[in-house]
C-alpha positions in Angstrom: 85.9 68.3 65.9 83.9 70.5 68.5 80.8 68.4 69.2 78.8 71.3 70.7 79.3 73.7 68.1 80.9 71.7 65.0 83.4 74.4 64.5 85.4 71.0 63.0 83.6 71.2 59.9 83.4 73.9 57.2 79.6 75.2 56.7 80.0 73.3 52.9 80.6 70.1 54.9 78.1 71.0 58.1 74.8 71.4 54.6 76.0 68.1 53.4 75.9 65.8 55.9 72.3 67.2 57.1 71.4 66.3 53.3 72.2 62.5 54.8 70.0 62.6 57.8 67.7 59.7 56.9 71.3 57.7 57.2 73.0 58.6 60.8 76.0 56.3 60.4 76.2 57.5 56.8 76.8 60.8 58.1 79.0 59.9 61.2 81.3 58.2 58.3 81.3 61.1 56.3 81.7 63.7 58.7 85.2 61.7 60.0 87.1 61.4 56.6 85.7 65.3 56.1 87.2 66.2 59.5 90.5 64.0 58.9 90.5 65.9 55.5 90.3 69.3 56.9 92.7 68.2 59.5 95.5 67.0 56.9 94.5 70.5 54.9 95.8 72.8 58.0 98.7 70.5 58.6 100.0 71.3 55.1 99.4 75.4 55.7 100.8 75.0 59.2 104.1 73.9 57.4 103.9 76.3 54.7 103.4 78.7 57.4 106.3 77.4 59.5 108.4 78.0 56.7 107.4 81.3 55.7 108.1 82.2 59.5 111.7 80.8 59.2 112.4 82.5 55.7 111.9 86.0 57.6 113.5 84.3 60.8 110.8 85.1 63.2 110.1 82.9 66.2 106.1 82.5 66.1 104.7 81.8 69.9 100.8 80.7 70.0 99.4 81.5 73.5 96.1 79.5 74.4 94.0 79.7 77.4 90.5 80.6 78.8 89.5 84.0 78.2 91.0 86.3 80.8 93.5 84.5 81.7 95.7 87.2 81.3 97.2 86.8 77.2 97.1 90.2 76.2 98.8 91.2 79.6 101.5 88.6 79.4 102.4 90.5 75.7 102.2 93.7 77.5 104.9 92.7 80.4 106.7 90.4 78.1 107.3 93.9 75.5 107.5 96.1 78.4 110.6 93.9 79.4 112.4 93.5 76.0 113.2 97.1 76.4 113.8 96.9 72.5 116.1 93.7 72.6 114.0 92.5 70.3 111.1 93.2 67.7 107.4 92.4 68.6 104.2 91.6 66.2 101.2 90.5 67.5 98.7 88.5 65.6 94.9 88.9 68.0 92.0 86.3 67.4 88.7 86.6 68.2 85.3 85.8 67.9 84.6 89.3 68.2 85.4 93.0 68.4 89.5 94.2 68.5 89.7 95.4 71.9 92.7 93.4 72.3 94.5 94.4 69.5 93.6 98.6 70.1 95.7 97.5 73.3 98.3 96.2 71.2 98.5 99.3 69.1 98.9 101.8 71.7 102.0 99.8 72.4 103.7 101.1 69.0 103.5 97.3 67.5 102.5 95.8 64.1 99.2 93.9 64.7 96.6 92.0 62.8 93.4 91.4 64.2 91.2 88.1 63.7 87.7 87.9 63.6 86.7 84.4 64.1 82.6 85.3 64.1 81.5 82.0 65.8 84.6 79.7 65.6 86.4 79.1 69.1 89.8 78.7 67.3 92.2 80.2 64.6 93.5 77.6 62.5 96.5 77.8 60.1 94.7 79.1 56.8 93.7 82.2 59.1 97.3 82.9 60.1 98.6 82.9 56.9 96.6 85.7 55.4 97.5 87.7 58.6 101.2 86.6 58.1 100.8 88.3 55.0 99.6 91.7 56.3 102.2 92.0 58.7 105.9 93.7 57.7 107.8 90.3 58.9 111.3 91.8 57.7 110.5 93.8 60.8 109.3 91.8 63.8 111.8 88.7 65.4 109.3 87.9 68.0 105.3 87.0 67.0 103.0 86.7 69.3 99.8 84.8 67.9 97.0 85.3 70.7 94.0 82.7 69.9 90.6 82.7 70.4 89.9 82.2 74.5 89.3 78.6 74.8 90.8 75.3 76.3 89.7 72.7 74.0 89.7 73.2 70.4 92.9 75.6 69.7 95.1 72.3 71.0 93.8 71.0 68.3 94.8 73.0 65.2 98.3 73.3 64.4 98.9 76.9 63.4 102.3 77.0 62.1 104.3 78.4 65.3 107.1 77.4 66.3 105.8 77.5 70.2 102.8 76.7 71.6 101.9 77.8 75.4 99.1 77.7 77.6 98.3 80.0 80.1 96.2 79.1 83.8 94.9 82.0 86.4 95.1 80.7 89.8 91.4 82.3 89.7 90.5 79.6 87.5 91.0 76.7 90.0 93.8 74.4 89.8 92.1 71.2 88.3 92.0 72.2 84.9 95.1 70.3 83.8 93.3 67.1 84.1 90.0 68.6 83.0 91.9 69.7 79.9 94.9 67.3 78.8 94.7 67.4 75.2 95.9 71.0 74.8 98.7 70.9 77.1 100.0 68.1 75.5 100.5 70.2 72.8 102.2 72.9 74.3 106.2 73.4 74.5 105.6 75.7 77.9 102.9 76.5 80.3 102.3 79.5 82.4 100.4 79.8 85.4 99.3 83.5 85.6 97.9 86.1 88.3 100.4 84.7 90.7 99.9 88.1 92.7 96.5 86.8 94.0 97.8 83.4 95.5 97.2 85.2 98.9 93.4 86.1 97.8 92.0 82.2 96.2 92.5 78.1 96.7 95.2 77.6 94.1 98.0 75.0 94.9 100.1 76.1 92.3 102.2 72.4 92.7 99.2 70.4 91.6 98.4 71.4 88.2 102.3 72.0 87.3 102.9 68.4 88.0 99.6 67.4 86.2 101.2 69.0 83.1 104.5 67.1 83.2 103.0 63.5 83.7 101.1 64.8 80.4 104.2 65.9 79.2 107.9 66.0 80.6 109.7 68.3 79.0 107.1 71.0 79.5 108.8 74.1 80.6 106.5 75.9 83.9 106.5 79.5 84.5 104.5 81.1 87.3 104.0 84.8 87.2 102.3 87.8 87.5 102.1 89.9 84.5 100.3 93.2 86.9 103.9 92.7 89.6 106.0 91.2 87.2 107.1 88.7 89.3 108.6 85.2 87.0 108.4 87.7 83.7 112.3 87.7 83.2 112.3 84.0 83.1 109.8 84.0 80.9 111.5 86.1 78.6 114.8 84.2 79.7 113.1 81.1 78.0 111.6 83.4 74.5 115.2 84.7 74.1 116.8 81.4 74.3 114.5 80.0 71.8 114.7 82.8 69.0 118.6 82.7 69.7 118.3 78.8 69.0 115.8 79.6 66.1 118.7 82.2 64.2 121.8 80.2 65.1 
């Protein structure tokens, strides 16, 4: 649960446990089996969501990062090198407006936008009602872009079959170890804006081996999404998984 802004909890859960404040422990009790509750809750729609994904044979992909650390530009390159091999929806989350997803459009693909209002993650009952407003039969890669944020949207399994996090070198390279719990939930991590390496203090070696102590098999990627520079093996790697996905 997000201690600062108690995104955790449902706002039914948040006007109970102020009901108990004559009883701190009381409530610090309650508010961890309502937490572990919720938690269990979006486990169960992350798998119904994971199957739903597989039924239509789509290979769902949930990129995480900071705002700005380039999501919406990796989807541009990343469509902009398909060249058509194969079909892209994008599902947008934030807290608020859809200037990401308007992007998105102008590309030519499906996209459903979510508005999160003051939650600084999607969780798994959100995807499913956009999995349901998106023609499926029609994409084979889905992009799910969550709310900018390095904390909470490790935390919330959404039903993908991928999870990634993105790092700007303009963001400093500590942040692995600043941030471990959501890259040990990532399958790949991508460090981004590798075109201004030249221009900031960014030893791209340091927070790449951060991430594989975390985790080993994480796969790295370094690249710029403006150059294109480490885009093909990025899509190298998304092919090879929705070939492994339909085989």
């Amino acid at each position: 649960m997000c201690d600062t802004c108690g995104c955790g909890l449902p706002e039914e859960a948040k006007n109970h446990a102020h009901e108990h404040d004559h009883d701190p422990g009381h409530t610090h009790r309650e508010e961890a089996v309502l937490y572990r509750n919720l938690l269990a809750a979006n486990e169960a729609q992350a798998r119904e969501n994971r199957e739903h994904l597989m039924e239509h044979g789509v290979l769902a992909v949930n990129l995480m990062s900071s705002p700005g650390a380039g999501k919406t530009s990796l989807i541009e390159a990343v469509v902009d090198s398909l060249s058509g091999k194969l079909r892209v929806g994008v599902i947008e989350g934030d807290l608020a407006t859809d200037r990401d997803a308007e992007r998105i459009r102008a590309l030519g693909l499906p996209v459903w936008q979510i508005t999160t209002g003051s939650t600084c993650h999607l969780d798994a009952a959100m995807v499913h009602e956009a999995l349901h407003r998106l023609p499926l039969d029609s994409i084979d890669l889905l992009f799910v872009e969550n709310v900018g944020n390095l904390v909470c949207p490790g935390l919330y399994d959404l039903g993908c079959h991928l999870n990634g996090v993105l790092l700007s070198v303009t963001e400093g390279d500590d942040k692995v170890a600043k941030y471990p719990v959501i890259f040990r939930y990532a399958q790949f991590f991508c460090i981004t804006k590798s075109d201004l390496l030249p221009y900031v203090s960014f030893d791209s070696s340091k927070p790449q081996r951060e991430a594989r102590i975390l985790k080993g098999d994480l796969k790295t990627f370094s690249l710029s999404a403006k150059g294109g520079e480490g885009v093909e093996a990025f899509l190298s790697y998304l092919l090879a998984e929705r070939h492994a996905l339909s085989s």
